[in-house]
N, C-alpha and C positions, 0 to 999 in steps of 0.2 A: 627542584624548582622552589623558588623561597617564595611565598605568599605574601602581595605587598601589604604595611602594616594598616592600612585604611580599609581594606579588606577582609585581614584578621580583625579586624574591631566590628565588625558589618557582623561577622559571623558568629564571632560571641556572643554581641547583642542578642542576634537570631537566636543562638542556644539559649541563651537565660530567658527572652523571651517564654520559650517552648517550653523551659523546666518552671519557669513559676507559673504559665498556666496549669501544667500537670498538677501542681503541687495543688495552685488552687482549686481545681477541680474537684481532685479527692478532699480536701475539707470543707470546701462549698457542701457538694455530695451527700457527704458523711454528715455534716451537720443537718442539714434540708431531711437527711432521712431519719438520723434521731427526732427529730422535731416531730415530724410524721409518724413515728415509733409512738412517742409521747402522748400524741393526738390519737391516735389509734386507740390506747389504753384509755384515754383517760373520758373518751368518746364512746366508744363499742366494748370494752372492758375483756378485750378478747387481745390475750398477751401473746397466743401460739401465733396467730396468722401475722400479727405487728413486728413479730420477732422476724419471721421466716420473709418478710417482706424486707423488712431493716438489712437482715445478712444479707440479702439479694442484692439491695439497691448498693450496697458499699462494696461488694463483688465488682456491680458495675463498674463502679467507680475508680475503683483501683486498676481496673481493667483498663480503662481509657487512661488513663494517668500511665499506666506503664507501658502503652503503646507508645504514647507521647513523649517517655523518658526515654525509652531505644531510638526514636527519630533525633531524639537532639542529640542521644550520644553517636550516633553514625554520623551525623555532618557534623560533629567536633572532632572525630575523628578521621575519619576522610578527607576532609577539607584543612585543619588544624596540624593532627598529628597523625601524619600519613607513613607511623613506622612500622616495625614487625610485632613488636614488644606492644601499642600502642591496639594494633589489628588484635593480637591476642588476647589482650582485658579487655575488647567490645565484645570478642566471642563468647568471653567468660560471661562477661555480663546479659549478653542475647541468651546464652544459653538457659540463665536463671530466670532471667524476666519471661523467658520462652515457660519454665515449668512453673513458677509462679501463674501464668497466665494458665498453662492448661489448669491446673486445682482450682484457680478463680470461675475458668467455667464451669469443672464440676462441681463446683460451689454453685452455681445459678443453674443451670440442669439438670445437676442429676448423675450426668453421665460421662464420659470422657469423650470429645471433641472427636474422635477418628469413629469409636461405635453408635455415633448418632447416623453416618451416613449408612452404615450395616443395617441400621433399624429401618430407614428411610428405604431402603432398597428391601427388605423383607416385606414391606407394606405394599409397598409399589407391586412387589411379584405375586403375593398373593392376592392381591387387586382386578389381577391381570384374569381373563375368561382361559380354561385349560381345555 
């Protein structure tokens, strides 16, 4: 089925739309946090916690920003280029942006996203009266 070309233009827009918010986000982000890194120092003269604060916030960031970049590649590729070859580089790329994302949260946690529910459920049972 050929997608009419008024259409494909709607949806591009939409993509690029979605990829230069991402974009801007993480250097919005990233910047807003050095600023605050900056100010931290140059304030409270306490480099550990401004640092540890700084990694964090741009974790976030990146975080959102490549959630955002897998929405715009799914609906350029589902909607755009709905081939076999086309399905298998969004896999390839989910799949990166997917491990990307888990290191981003152990970056802001601590831990790895499946053993925080473990942890959560250890608390919860020994909570519990026996």
């Amino acid at each position: 089925m050929e997608i009419p070309s008024d259409y494909a233009q709607w949806i591009e827009f939409a993509v690029f739309i979605i990829e230069t918010l991402a974009v801007a986000i993480i250097a919005i982000l990233a910047l807003y946090g050095l600023v605050r890194y900056f100010v931290s120092i140059i304030r409270y003269r306490n480099l550990h916690d401004g640092y540890k604060d700084f990694r964090t916030g741009i974790a976030r960031a990146m975080l959102l920003g490549l959630e955002l970049l897998v929405a715009a590649d799914i609906i350029r590729t589902v909607t755009l280029e709905p081939g076999l070859e086309s399905l298998a580089g969004l896999g390839l790329l989910i799949l990166i942006r997917t491990f990307l994302s888990w290191t981003l949260e152990v970056e802001i946690t601590g831990e790895w996203p499946w053993s925080k529910r473990s942890n959560e459920k250890k608390k919860n049972d020994g909570d519990e009266p026996g």
